[in-house]
N, CA, C and O atoms as a printed pandas DataFrame, in Angstrom:
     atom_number atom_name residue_name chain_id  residue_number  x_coord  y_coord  z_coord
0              1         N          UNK        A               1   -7.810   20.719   33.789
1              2        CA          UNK        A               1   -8.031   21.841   32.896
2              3         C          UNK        A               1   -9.237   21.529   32.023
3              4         O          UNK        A               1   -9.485   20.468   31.449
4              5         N          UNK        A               2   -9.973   22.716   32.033
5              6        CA          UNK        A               2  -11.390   22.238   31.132
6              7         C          UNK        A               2  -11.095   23.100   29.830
7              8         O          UNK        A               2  -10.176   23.917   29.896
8              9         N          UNK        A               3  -11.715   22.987   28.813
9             10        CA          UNK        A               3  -11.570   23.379   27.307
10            11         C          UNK        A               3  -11.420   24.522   27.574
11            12         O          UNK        A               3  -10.479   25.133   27.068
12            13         N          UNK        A               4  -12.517   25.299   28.660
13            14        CA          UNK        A               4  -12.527   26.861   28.458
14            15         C          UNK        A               4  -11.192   27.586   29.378
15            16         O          UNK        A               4  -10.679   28.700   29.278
16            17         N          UNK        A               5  -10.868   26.318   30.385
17            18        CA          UNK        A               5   -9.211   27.037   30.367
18            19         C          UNK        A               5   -8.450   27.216   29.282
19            20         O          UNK        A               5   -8.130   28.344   28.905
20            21         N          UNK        A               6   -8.077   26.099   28.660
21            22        CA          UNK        A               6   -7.711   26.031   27.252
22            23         C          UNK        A               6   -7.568   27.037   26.774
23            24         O          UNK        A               6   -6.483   27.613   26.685
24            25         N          UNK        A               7   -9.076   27.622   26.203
25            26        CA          UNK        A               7   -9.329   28.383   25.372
26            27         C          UNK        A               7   -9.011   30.065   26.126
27            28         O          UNK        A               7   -8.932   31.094   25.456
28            29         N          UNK        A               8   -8.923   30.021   27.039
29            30        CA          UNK        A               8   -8.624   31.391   27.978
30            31         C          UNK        A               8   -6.752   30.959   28.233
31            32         O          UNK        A               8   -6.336   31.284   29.346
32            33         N          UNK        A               9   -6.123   30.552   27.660
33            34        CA          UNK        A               9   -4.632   30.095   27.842
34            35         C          UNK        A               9   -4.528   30.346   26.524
35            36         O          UNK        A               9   -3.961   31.411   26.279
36            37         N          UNK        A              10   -4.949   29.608   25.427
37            38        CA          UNK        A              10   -4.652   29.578   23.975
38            39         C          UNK        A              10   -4.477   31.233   23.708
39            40         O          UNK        A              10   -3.627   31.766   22.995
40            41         N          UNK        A              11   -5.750   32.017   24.653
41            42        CA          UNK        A              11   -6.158   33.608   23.786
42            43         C          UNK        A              11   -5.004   34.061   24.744
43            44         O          UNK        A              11   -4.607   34.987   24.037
44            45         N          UNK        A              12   -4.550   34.077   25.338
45            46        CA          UNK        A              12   -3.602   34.404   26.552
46            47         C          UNK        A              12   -2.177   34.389   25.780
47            48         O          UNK        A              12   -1.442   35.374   25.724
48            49         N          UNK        A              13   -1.910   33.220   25.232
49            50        CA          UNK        A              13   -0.441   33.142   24.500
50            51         C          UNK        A              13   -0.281   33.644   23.626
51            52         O          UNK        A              13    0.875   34.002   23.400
52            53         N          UNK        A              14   -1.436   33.980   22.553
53            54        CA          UNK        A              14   -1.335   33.812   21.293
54            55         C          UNK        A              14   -1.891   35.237   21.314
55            56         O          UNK        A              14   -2.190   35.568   20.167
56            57         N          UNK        A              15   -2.164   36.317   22.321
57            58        CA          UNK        A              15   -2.404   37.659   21.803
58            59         C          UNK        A              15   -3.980   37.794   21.213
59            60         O          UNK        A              15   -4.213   38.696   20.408
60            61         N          UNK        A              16   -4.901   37.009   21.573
61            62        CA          UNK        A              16   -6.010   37.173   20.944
62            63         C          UNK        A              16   -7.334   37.075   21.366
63            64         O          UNK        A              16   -7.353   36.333   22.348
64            65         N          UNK        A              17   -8.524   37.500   21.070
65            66        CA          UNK        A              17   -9.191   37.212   21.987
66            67         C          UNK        A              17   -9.937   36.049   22.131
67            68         O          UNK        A              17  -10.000   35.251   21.195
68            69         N          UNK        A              18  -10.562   35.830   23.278
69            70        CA          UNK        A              18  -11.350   34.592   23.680
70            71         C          UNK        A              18  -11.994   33.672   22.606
71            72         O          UNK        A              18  -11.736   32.482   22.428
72            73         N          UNK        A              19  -13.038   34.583   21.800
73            74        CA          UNK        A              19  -13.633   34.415   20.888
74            75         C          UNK        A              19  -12.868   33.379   19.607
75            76         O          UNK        A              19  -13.151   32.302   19.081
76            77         N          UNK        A              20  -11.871   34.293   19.489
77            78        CA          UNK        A              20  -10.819   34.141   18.310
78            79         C          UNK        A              20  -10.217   32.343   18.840
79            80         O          UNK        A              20   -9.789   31.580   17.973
80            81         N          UNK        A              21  -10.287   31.934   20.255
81            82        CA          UNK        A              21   -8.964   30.980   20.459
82            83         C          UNK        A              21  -10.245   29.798   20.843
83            84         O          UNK        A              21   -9.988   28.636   21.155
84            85         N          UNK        A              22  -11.044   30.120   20.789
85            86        CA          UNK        A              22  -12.511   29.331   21.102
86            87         C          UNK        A              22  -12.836   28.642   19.611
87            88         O          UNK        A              22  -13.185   27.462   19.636
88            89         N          UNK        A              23  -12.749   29.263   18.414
89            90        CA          UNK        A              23  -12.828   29.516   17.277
90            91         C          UNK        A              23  -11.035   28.191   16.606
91            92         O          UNK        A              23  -10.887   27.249   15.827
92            93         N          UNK        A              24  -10.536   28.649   17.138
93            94        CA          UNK        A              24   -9.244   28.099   16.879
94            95         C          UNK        A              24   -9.191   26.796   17.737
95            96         O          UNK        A              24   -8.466   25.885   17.339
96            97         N          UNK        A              25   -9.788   26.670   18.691
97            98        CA          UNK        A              25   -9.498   24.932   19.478
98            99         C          UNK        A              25  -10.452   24.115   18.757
99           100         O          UNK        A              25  -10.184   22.998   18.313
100          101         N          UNK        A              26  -11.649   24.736   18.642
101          102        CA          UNK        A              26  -12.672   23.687   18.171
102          103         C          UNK        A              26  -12.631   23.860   16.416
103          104         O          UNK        A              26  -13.651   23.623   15.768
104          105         N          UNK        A              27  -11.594   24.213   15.869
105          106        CA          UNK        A              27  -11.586   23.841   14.706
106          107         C          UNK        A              27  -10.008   22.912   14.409
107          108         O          UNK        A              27   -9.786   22.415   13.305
108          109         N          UNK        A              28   -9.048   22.801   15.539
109          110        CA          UNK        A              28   -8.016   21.619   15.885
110          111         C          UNK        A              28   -9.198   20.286   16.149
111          112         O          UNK        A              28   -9.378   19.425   15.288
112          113         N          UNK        A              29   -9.744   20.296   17.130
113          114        CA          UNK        A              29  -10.470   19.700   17.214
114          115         C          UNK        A              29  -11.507   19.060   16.559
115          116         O          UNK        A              29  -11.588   17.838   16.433
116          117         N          UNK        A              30  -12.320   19.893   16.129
117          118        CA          UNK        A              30  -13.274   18.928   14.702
118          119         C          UNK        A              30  -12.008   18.216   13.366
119          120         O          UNK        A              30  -12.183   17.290   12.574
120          121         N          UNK        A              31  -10.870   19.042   13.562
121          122        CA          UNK        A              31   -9.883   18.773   12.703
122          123         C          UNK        A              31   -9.618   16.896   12.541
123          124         O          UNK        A              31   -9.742   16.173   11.552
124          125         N          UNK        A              32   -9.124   16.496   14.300
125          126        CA          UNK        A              32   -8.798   15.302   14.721
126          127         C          UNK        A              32   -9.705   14.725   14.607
127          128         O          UNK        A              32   -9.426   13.697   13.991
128          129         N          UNK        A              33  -11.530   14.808   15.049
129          130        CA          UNK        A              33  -12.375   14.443   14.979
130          131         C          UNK        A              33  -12.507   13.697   13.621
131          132         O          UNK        A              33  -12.583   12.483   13.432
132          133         N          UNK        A              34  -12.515   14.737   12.702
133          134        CA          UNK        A              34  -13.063   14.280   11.189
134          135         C          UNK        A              34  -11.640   13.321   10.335
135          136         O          UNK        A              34  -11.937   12.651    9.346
136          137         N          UNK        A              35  -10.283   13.347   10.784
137          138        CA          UNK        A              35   -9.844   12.973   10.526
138          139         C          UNK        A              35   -9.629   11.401   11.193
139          140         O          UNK        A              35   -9.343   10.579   10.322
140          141         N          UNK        A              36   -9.704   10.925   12.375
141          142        CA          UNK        A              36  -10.420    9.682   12.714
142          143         C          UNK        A              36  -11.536    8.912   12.563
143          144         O          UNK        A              36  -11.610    7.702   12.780
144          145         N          UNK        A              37  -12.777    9.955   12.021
145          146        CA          UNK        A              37  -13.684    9.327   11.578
146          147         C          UNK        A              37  -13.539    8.575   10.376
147          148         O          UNK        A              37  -14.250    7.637   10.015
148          149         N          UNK        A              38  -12.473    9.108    9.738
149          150        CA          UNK        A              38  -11.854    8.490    8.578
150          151         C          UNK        A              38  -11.455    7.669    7.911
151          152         O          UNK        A              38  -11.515    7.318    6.733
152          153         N          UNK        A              39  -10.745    7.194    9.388
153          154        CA          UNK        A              39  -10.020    6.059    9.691
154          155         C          UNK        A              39   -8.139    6.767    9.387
155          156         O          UNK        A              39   -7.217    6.023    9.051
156          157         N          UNK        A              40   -8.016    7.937    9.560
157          158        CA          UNK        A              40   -6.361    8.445    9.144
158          159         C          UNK        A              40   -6.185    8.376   10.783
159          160         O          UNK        A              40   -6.929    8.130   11.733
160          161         N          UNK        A              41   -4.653    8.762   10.581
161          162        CA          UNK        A              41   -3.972    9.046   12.409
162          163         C          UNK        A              41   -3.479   10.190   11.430
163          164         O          UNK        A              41   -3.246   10.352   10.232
164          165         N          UNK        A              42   -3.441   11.192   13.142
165          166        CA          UNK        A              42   -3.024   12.257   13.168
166          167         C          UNK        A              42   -1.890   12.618   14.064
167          168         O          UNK        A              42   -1.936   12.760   15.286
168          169         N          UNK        A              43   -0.873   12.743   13.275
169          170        CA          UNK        A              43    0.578   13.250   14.019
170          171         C          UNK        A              43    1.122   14.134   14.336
171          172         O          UNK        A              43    1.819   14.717   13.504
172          173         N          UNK        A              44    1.031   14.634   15.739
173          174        CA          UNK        A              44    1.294   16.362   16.198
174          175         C          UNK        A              44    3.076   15.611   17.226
175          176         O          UNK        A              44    3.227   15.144   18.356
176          177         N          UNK        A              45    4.233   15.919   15.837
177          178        CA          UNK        A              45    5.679   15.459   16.306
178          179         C          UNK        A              45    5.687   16.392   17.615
179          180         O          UNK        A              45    5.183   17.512   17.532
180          181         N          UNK        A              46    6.026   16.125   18.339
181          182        CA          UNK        A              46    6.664   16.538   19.906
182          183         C          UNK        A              46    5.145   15.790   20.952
183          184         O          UNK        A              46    5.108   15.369   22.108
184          185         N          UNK        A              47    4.273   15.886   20.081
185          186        CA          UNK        A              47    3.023   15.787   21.411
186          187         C          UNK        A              47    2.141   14.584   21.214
187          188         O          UNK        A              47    1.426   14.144   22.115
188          189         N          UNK        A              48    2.205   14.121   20.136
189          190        CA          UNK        A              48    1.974   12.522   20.230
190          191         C          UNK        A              48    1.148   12.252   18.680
191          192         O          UNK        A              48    1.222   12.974   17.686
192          193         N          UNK        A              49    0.155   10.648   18.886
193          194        CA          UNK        A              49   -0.298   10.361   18.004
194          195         C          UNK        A              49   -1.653    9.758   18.154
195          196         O          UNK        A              49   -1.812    8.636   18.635
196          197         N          UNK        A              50   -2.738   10.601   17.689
197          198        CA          UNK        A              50   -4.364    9.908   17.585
198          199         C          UNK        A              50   -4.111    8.835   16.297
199          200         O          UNK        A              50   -3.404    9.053   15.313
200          201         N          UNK        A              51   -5.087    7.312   16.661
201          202        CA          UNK        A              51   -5.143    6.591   15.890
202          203         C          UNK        A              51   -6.307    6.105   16.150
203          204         O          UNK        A              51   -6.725    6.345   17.283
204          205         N          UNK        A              52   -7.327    5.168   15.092
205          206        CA          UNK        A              52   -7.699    4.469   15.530
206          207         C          UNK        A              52   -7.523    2.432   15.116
207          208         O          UNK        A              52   -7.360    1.710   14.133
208          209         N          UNK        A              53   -7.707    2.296   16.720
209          210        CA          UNK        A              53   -7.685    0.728   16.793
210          211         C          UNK        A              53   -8.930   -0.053   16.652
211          212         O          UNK        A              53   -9.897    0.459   17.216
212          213         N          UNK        A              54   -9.140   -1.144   16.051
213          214        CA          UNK        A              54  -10.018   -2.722   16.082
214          215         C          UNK        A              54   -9.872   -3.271   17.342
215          216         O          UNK        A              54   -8.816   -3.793   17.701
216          217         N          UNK        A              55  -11.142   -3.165   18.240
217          218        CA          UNK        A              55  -10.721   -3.861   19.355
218          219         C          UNK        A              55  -12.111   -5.068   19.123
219          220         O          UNK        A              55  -13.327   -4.886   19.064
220          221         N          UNK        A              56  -11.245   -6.354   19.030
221          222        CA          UNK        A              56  -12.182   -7.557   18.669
222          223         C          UNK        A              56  -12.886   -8.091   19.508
223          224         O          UNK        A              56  -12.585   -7.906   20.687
224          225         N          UNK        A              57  -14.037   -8.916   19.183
225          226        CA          UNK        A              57  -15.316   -9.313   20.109
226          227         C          UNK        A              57  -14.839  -10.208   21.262
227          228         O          UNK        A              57  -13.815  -10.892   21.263
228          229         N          UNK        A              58  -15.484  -10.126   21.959
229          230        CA          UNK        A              58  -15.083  -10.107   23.591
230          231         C          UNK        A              58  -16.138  -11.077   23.753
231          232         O          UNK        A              58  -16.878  -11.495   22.863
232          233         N          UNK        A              59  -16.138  -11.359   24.828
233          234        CA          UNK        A              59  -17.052  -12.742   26.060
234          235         C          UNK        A              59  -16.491  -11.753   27.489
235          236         O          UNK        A              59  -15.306  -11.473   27.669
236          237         N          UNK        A              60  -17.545  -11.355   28.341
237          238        CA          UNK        A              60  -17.583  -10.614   29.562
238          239         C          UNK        A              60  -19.008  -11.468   30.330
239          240         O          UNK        A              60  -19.916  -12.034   29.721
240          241         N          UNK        A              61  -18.900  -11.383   31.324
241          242        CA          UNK        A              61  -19.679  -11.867   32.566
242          243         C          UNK        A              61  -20.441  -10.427   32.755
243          244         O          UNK        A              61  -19.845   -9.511   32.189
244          245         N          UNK        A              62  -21.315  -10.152   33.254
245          246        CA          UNK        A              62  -22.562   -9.544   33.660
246          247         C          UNK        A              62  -22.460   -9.463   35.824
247          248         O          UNK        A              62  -22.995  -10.238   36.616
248          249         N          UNK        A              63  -21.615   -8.283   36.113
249          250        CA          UNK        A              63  -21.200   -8.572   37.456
250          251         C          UNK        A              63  -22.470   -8.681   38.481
251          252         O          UNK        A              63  -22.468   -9.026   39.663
252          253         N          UNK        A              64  -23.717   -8.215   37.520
253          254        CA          UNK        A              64  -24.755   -7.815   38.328
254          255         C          UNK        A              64  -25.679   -9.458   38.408
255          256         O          UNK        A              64  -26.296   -9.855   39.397
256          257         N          UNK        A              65  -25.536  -10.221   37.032
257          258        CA          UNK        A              65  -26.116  -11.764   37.743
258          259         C          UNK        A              65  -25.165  -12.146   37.159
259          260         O          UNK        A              65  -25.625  -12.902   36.303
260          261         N          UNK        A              66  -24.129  -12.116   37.060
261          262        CA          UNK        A              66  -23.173  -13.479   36.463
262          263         C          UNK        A              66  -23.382  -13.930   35.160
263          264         O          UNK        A              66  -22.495  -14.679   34.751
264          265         N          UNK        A              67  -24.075  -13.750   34.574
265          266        CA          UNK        A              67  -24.066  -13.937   32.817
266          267         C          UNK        A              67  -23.357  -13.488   31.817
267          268         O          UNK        A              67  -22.933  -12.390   31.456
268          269         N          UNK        A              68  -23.308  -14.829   31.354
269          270        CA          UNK        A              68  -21.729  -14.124   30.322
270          271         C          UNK        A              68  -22.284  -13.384   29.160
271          272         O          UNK        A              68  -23.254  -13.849   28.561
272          273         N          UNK        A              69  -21.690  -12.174   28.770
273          274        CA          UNK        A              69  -22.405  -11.920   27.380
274          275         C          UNK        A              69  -21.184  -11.247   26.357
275          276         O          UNK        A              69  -20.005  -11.253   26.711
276          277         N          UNK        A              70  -21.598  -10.718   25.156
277          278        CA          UNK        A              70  -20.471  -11.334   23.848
278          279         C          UNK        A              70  -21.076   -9.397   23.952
279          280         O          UNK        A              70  -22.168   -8.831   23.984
280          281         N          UNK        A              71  -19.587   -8.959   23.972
281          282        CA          UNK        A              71  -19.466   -7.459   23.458
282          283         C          UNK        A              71  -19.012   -7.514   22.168
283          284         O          UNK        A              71  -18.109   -8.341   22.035
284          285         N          UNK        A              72  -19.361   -6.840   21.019
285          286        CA          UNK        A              72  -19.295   -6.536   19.586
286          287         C          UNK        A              72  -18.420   -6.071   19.277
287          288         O          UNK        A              72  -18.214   -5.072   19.965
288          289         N          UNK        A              73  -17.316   -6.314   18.175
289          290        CA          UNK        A              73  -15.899   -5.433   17.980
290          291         C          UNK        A              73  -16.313   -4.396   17.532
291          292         O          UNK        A              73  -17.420   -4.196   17.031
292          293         N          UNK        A              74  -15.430   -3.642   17.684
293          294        CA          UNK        A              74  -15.378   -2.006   17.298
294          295         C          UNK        A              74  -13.961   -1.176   17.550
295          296         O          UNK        A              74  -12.947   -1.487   18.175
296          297         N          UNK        A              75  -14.338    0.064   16.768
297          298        CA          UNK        A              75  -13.372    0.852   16.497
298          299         C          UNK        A              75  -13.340    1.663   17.723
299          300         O          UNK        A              75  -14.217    2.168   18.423
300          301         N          UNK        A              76  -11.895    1.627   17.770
301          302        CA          UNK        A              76  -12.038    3.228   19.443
302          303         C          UNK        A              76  -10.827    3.898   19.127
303          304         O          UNK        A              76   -9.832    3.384   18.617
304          305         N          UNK        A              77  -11.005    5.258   19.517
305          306        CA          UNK        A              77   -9.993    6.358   19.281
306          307         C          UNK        A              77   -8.944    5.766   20.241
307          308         O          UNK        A              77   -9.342    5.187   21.251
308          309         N          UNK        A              78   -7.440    5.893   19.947
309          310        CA          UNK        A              78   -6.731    5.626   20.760
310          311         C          UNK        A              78   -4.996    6.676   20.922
311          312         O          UNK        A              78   -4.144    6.779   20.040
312          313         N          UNK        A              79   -4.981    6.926   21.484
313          314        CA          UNK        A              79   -3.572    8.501   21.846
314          315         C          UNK        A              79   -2.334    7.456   22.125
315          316         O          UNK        A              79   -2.455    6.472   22.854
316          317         N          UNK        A              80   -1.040    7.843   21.387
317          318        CA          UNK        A              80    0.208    7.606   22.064
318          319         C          UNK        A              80    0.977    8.528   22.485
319          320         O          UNK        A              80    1.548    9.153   21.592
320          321         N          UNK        A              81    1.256    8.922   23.845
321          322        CA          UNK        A              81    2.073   10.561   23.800
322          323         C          UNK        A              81    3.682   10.259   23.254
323          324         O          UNK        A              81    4.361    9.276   23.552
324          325         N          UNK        A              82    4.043   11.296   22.450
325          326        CA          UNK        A              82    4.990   11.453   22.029
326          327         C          UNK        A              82    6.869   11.364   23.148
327          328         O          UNK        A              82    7.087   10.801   24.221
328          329         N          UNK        A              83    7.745   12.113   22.318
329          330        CA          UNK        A              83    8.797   12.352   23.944
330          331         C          UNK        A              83    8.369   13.657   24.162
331          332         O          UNK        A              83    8.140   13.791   25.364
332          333         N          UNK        A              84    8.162   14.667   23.546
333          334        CA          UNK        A              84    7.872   16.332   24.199
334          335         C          UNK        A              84    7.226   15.676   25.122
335          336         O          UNK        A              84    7.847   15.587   26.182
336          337         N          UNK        A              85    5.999   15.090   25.088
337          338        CA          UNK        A              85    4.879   14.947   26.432
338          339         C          UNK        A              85    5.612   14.233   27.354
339          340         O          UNK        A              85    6.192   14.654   28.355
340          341         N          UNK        A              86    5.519   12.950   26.862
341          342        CA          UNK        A              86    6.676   12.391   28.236
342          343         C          UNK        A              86    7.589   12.746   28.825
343          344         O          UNK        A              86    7.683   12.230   29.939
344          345         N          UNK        A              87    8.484   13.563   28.511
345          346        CA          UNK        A              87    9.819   14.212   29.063
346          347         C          UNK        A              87    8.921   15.491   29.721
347          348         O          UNK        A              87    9.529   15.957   30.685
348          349         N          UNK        A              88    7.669   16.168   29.465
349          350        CA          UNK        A              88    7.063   17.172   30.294
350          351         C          UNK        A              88    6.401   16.899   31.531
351          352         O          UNK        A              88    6.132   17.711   32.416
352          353         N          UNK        A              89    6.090   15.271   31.492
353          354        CA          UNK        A              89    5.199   14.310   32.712
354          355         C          UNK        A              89    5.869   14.175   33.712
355          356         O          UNK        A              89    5.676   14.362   34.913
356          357         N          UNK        A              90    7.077   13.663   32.810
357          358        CA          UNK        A              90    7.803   12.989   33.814
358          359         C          UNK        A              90    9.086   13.383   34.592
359          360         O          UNK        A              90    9.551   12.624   35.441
């Protein structure tokens, strides 16, 4: 599913038009966005949890000549699905 299904499903359920649910995803969206940039988690109960994690400096090999080299820690967005999602997967 691409966003603009999404957004043609969202206007579909919700009685509204395209415009209107286009308008409404990408402001959920900048929502999560700006709220991870933050450093907050965001908790949608039934459907899971955006956080972000510290993932610490690394030592990796170079597959192309074999050289080891040192990746830099950093922050990365990271999702836990909730039970609504899991019990819908699975």
């Amino acid at each position: 599913m691409t966003k603009k299904d999404l957004v043609a499903q969202v206007a579909d359920n919700a009685s509204i038009t395209k415009k209107q649910a286009g308008v409404a995803v990408d402001a959920i969206l900048d929502g999560i966005k700006d709220a991870l940039g933050n450093g907050q988690k965001v908790s949608l109960v039934g459907f899971g949890t955006f956080s972000v994690k510290h993932r610490e400096q690394r030592t990796g090999v170079n597959p192309a000549n074999g050289q080891k080299m040192t990746y830099p820690a950093k922050d990365v967005p990271h999702f836990k699905a909730g039970k609504g999602l899991k019990d819908a997967v699975y």
